[in-house]
N, C-alpha and C positions, 0 to 999 in steps of 0.2 A: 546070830551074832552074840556072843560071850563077854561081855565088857570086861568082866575080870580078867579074862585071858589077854584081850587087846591090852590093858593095864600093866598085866606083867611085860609083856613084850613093849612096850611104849617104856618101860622104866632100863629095857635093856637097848633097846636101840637109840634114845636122847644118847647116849651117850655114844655113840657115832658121829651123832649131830655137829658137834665140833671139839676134832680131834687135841689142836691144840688148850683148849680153856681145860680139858680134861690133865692134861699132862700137869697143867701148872696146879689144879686140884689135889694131885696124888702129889706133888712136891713139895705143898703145904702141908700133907698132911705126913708126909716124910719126917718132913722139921719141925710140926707140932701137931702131934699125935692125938687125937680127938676121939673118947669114947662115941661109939654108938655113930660113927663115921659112915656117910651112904652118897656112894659118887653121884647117883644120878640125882638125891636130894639136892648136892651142892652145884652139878651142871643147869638143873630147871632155876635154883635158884637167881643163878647168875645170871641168866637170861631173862627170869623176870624184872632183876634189879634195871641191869642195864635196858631194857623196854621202859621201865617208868622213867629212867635218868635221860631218853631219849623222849619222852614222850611234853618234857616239861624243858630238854637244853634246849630249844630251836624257839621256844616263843615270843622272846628278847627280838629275834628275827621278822617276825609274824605282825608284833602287835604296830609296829610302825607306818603301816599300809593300808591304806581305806579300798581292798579289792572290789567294794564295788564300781569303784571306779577304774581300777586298773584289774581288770580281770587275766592281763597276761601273767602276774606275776602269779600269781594264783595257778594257773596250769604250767606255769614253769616249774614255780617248785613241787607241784604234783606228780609233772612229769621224773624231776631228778631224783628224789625218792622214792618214785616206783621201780623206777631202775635199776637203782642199788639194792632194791629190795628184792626183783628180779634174781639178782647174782647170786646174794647173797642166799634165796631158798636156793637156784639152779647148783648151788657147790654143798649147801646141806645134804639137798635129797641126792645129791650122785652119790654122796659118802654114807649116805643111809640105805638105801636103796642098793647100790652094786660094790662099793668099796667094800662095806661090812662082811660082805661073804659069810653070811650064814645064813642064808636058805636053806641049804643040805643039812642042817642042825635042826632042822622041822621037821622031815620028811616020815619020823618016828613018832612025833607027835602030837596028839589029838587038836589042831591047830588050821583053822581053813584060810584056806589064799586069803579072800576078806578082810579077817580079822590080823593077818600080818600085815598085809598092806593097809590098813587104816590105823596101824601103831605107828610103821613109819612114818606115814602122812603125817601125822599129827608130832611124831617125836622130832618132825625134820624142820614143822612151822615156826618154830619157835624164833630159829635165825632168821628167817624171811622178813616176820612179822615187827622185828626189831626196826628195821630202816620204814615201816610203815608208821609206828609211831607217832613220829610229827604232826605226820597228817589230820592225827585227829584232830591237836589243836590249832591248824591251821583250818580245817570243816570250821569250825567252832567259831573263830572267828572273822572269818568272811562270810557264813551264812547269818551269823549275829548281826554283820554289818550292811546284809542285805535286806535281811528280813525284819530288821528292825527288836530285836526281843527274845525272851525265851522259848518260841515256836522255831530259834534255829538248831537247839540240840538235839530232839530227834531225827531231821533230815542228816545231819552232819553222823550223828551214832549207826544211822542208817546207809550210808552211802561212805561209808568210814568200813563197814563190815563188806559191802560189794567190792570194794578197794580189795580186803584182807583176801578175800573169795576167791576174785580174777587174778591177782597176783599169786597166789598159790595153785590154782587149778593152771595157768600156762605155764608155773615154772614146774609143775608134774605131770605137763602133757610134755614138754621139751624135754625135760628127763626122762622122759621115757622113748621119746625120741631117738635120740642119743645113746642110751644106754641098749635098744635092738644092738646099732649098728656097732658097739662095744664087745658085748657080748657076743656076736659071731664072728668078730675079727681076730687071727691072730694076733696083731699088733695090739691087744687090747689097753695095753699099760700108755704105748704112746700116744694111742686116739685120747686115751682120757689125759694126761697131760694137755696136749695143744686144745684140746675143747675148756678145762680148768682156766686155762691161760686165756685162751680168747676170749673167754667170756670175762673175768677179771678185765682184762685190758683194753675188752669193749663197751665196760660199763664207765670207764674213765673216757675213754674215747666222747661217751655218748654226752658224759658232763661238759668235757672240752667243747665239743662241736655245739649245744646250745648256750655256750657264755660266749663264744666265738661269734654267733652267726646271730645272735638276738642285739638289740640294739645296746648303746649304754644306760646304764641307769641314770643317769644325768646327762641334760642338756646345757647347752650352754649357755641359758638363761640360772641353770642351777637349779631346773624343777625337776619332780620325778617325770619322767618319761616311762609312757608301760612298756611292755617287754610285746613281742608277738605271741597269740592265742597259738597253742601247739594242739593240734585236731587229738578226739578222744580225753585228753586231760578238762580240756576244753569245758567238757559236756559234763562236767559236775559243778560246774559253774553253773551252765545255762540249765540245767534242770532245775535249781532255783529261781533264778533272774528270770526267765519266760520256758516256761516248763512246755507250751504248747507249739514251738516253733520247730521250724524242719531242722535247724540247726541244731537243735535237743536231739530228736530222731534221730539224726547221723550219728552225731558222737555221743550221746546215751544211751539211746532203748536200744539200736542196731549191737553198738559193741555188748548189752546186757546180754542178749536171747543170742549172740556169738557164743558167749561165756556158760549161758545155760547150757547150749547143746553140745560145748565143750565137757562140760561136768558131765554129763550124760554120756558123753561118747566115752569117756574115762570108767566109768562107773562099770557099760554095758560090754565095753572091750578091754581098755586099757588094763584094767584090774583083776580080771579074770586070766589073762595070757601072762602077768609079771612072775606067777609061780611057777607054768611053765617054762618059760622064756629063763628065768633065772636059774634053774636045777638039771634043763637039759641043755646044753648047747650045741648049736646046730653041728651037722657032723664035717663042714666044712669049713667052718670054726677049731674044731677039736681038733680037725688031723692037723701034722706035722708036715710041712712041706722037705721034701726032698730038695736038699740042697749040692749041688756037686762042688767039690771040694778044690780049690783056686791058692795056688801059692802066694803065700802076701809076706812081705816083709815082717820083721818084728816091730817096726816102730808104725804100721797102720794097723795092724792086730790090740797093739796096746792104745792108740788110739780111741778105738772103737770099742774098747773096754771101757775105755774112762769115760766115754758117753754115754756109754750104757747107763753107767752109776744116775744118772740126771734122770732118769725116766719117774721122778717123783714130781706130782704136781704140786702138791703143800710148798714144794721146795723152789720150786720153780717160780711161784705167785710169788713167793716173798724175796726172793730174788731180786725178781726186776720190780717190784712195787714203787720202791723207795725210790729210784731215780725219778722216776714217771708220777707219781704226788707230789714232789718237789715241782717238777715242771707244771701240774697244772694248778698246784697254791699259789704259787708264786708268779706266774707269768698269765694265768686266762684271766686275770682282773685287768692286766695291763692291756692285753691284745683286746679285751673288751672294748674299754676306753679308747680303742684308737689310736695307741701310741705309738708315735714314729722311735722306732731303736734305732735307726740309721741312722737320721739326725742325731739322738741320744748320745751314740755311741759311735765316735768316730772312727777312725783306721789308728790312729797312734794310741786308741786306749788297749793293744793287744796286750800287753801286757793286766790288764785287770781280768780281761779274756782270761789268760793262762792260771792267771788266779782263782777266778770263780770256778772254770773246767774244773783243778786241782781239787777245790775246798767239794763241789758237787762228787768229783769221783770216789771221795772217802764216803760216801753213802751208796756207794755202789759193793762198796765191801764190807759191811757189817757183819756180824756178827750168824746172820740172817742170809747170808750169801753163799756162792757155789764154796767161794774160795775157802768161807772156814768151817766149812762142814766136810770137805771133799775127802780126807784121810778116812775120816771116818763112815763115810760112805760104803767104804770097799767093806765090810763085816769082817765074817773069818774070811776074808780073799787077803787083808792085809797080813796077816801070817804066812798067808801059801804063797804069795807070791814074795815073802822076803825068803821063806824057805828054797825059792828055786835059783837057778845057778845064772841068775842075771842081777847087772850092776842098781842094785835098789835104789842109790841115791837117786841115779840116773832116773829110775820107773818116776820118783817123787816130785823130782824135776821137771818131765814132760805131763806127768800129772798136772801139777801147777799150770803150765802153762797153754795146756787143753783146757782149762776150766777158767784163766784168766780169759782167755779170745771167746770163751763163749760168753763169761759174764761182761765181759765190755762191748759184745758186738750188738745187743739190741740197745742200750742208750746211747752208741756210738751214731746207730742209723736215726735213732730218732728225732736226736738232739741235731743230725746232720739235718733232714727235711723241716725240723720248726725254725732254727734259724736262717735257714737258706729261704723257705716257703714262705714261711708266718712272718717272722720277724724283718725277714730283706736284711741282715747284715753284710756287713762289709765280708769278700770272703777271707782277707789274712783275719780278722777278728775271730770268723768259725773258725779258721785252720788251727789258731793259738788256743781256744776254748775245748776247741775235741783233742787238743794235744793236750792239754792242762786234765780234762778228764781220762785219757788214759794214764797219763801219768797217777795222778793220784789214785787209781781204781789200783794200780800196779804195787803201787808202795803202801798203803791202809790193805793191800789184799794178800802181802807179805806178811804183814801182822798176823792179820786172820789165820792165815795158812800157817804158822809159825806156835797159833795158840791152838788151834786142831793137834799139831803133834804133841804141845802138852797135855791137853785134856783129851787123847783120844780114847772114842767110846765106839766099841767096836759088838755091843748087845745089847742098841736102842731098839724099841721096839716102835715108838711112832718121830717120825722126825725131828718136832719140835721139843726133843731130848735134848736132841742139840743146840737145837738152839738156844736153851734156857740155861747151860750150863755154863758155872761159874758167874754168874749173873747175867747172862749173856742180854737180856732187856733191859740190863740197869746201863749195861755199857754202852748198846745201841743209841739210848736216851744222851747218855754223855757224849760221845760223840758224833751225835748230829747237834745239841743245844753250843758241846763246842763249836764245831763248824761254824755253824750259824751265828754267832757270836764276833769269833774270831775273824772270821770272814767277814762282816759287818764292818767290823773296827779298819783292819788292811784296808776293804776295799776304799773306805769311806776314806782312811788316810792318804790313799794313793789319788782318789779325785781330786782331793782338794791340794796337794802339791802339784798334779796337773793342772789345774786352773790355777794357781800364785808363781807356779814356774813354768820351765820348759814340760808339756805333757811326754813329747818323744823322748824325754834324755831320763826322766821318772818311769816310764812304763818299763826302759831299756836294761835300767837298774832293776825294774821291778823282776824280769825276766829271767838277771842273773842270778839274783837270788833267791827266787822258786828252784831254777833248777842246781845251784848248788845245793840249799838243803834235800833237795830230793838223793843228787849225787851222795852227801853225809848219811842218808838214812839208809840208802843202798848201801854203802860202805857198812856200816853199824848191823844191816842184818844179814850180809854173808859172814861176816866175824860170827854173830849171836846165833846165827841158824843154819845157815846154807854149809858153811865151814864143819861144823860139828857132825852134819851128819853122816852116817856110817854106811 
C-alpha cells in the first residue's frame, strides 16, 4: 500500500464526492479569480467547515434533556442522524465509486485495486460523516450526565468512532450492493436514478415515521414524556448505563462483531472484485438487445424522448425534495402532537385549502425543478430537432407539458394519502388543496419554463449548472421566504374574517380571487412567452 498514491487519487476523486459544492467552487472562482486556486483544497475544505458547523448547531438541542433519565430521546436522535448519514454517504459513494467513471483511466497505471478503492473510501466519508457530527456532542453529554464526570469523554470519543465505522462500512457494503446489479444492467442510468431517489425519500420517510409513531414530547400535565427506546441506537446508551446486561448484548456487542465481520467481508471480497466488476462488464450487460421495430405515432415517439431527458438523478432529488420537506417541517410536529385537522379545519375553509395548495405548488417549481431546467436538458438535440421539418413550438409545448404531469404527479399522490391517511380531512378540503397545488405548480412552472428559454445553456457539463444560473439559489430563497410569508399574512387574514364573519361567503371570495389572478398571470404569459414563440 502506497500512501502517496492513495493521496493523489483521494485528492481526485473528493471531488466527485459532491458534484454540486464543486460547481459553485469553480463559479466562485469564475467571479473572483484566486491565485494558486486548488478545487479539491476548497471541496475538503467545505466539508470540514460545515462538519464543525454541524458538530456545535444541534447542542442548543441536546443540552436541555437529563438522558439519563429519558434514554428514548437519546436513541431517537441517534437513530435520525444515522440515517441521514446513511444517505448522505449511500449518494457520495455511488457518485464516487461508479458515477465517476474512471477506472479505465487506471488500467495503464502502476496503481492496485486497494489502493483505488481506499482513496474513494475515504474521498467519499467526508459527506457521510457530516450528518454524524452531532452525535458526538450529544455521547458527550448523556454519558457526562450518566457517568457523572470527566470519565464520560472517552466512552463517548470512542463509541462516537464505532458510530463513524458502522455507518460507513454498511453505506459501502450497500453500494456495492447496488452498484453489482448497476453495472450489469442495461438500464444502468435508470436503476441508478430510482435507487438516488428512494433512498433520499426513504430517509425522510424514515424521519416522518419515528415523529409519527413515537409519542408526544409533552404530556398533558406539561412534562417531558420520553420518547420509545428504538432497538440498536438503544444499545449506546445501555453500554454505559448497565454494560453487563443482555439488553447491551443484543443491541451492542451483537450489532459490533455484525459490523466487524462486515468490514471484513468487505476487505476479503468486497474490494478485491470492485476493479474487476468496474472495468469489465458482464457480457450480458454489454450486449444490445434486439429490438423489432413498431410503428408509433409522432407524438409518443416525442413523448418518450422528453422522458428520456429525466433520467438524471441529481435532478430528480432536487426536484421533488422541496415539496416533501415542506410537508414533514411543517406538518410531523403537528401529527406528533395529536392534532385533530378535521376538527381544525372545517368543509367551508376550502378556500384557504386552494390557498395553501397554490402558495405550496410554487415550490414545486423552483428554480431546481424539471420545469426550469427541461430546454436545456435536450443539449445539442435542441438544435437538431428545431432544425427538422416539424412544428417546434408545438415540440416546446408538449415538452412543457410532459414535464409539468411528471413534476406534479409525485406531490400530487403524496399530499393525496397524508391528507386523506394522516390528517382525516374533509375530502372537498383535499379536492380544493390538490387543485390549488396544481395550479400553482402550473403557473410558478411557466415562469421557470419561460426563464430556461432565456438562460438556455445547452454545454453544462454537470447539472447543478443549471441550477445556479442567473442566481438561480438566491431566487429559490426568495421565493420560498416569499411564499412563506405571504402565505402567512393571506392565510391568517382569511381565518380571522372567517371567524368575525360569514366563513362560507370569505372562503368563496377567497376562491375567486386565487383563480382570477391565476386566469391574469395565464393571460400575461402567453402574450410574454407562449405568443412570441416561433
Amino acid at each position: 500500500m502506497r500512501w502517496s498514491t492513495v493521496w493523489e487519487l483521494f485528492k481526485i476523486n473528493i471531488l466527485y464526492s459532491n458534484p454540486q459544492a464543486l460547481t459553485n467552487i469553480k463559479n466562485k472562482q469564475k467571479k473572483r479569480p484566486k491565485k494558486n486556486f486548488s478545487a479539491y483544497k476548497s471541496v475538503l475544505n467545505q466539508q470540514i467547515m460545515t462538519m464543525v458547523l454541524f458538530l456545535f448547531i444541534y447542542i442548543f438541542m441536546f443540552v436541555n434533556i437529563n438522558y439519563k433519565n429519558y434514554p428514548g430521546f437519546f436513541s431517537f436522535y441517534m437513530a435520525i442522524f444515522f440515517m441521514l448519514s446513511l444517505v448522505s454517504a449511500f449518494s457520495a459513494m455511488y457518485s464516487v465509486f461508479y458515477e465517476s467513471n474512471d477506472v479505465k483511466l487506471y488500467v495503464y497505471l502502476p496503481i492496485k485495486p486497494s489502493e483505488l478503492y481506499l482513496a474513494k473510501l475515504l474521498s467519499s466519508m467526508g459527506m457521510g460523516s457530516i450528518f454524524l457530527m452531532p452525535i458526538l456532542p450529544l455521547m458527550l453529554i448523556a454519558y457526562w450526565q450518566i457517568l457523572g464526570g470527566p470519565l464520560a469523554i472517552f466512552p463517548a470519543l470512542l463509541n462516537f468512532i464505532v458510530m463513524v465505522v458502522s455507518s460507513n462500512a454498511l453505506s459501502l457494503y450497500i453500494n456495492s450492493l447496488f452498484g453489482k446489479i448497476i453495472m450489469r444492467s442495461p438500464h444502468r442510468k435508470l436503476i441508478s436514478t430510482i435507487l438516488l431517489l428512494l433512498s433520499t425519500m426513504g430517509a425522510m420517510g424514515f424521519v416522518l415515521y419515528l415523529n409519527v409513531i413515537n409519542q408526544s414530547s409533552l404530556s398533558s400535565q406539561g412534562q417531558l414524556t420520553d420518547r420509545a427506546l428504538i432497538p440498536y441506537f438503544r444499545g449506546f446508551y445501555d453500554v454505559v448505563h448497565v454494560p453487563f446486561r443482555l439488553v447491551t448484548l443484543v443491541n451492542y456487542w451483537l450489532p459490533l462483531i455484525l459490523v466487524a465481520g462486515l468490514i471484513v467481508h468487505i476487505i476479503k471480497s468486497v474490494m478485491p472484485k470492485y476493479y474487476e466488476e468496474s472495468l469489465y462488464q458482464t457480457i450480458s450487460g454489454s450486449k444490445k438487445k434486439v429490438r423489432t421495430f413498431k410503428e408509433q405515432t409522432i407524438t409518443k415517439v416525442m413523448v418518450k424522448h422528453h422522458l428520456s431527458t429525466l433520467g438524471n438523478a441529481s435532478l430528480l432529488v432536487q426536484s421533488f425534495i422541496m415539496p416533501i420537506t415542506f410537508f414533514i417541517i411543517f406538518l410531523t410536529p403537528s401529527l406528533s402532537n395529536g392534532l385533530d385537522f378535521a376538527a381544525l379545519i372545517p368543509w367551508q375553509y376550502f378556500g384557504v385549502a386552494l390557498l395553501t395548495g397554490a402558495l405550496i405548488g410554487t415550490t414545486c417549481s423552483l428554480p431546481t425543478s424539471l420545469l426550469a431546467v427541461g430546454m436545456s436538458l435536450e443539449k445539442d438535440n435542441f438544435i437538431y430537432f428545431k432544425s427538422l421539418p416539424l412544428n417546434f413550438k408545438q415540440f416546446l409545448k408538449q415538452k412543457f407539458l410532459v414535464l409539468y404531469l411528471v413534476q406534479i404527479g409525485v406531490p400530487l399522490l403524496i399530499y393525496l394519502l397524508v391528507t386523506l391517511l394522516l390528517m382525516h380531512l374533509n375530502p372537498l378540503i383535499v379536492l380544493f388543496f390538490l387543485l390549488g397545488l396544481a395550479l400553482g405548480t402550473l403557473i410558478q412552472g411557466q415562469f421557470m419554463y419561460k426563464r430556461d428559454y432565456k438562460n438556455l445553456v445547452l454545454n453544462w457539463q454537470d447539472i447543478t449548472q443549471l441550477f445556479s444560473r442567473s442566481g438561480g439559489q438566491w431566487l429559490s430563497f426568495g421565493l420560498m421566504m416569499g411564499d412563506f410569508f405571504l402565505g402567512a399574512i393571506l392565510i391568517g387574514l382569511t381565518v380571522f374574517l372567517s371567524l368575525v364573519t360569514n366563513a362560507l361567503a370569505v372562503n368563496l371570495v377567497l376562491v375567486i380571487l386565487v383563480v382570477f389572478a391565476g386566469l391574469l398571470l395565464q393571460v400575461f404569459l402567453h402574450k410574454s412567452f407562449w405568443a412570441k414563440l416561433k
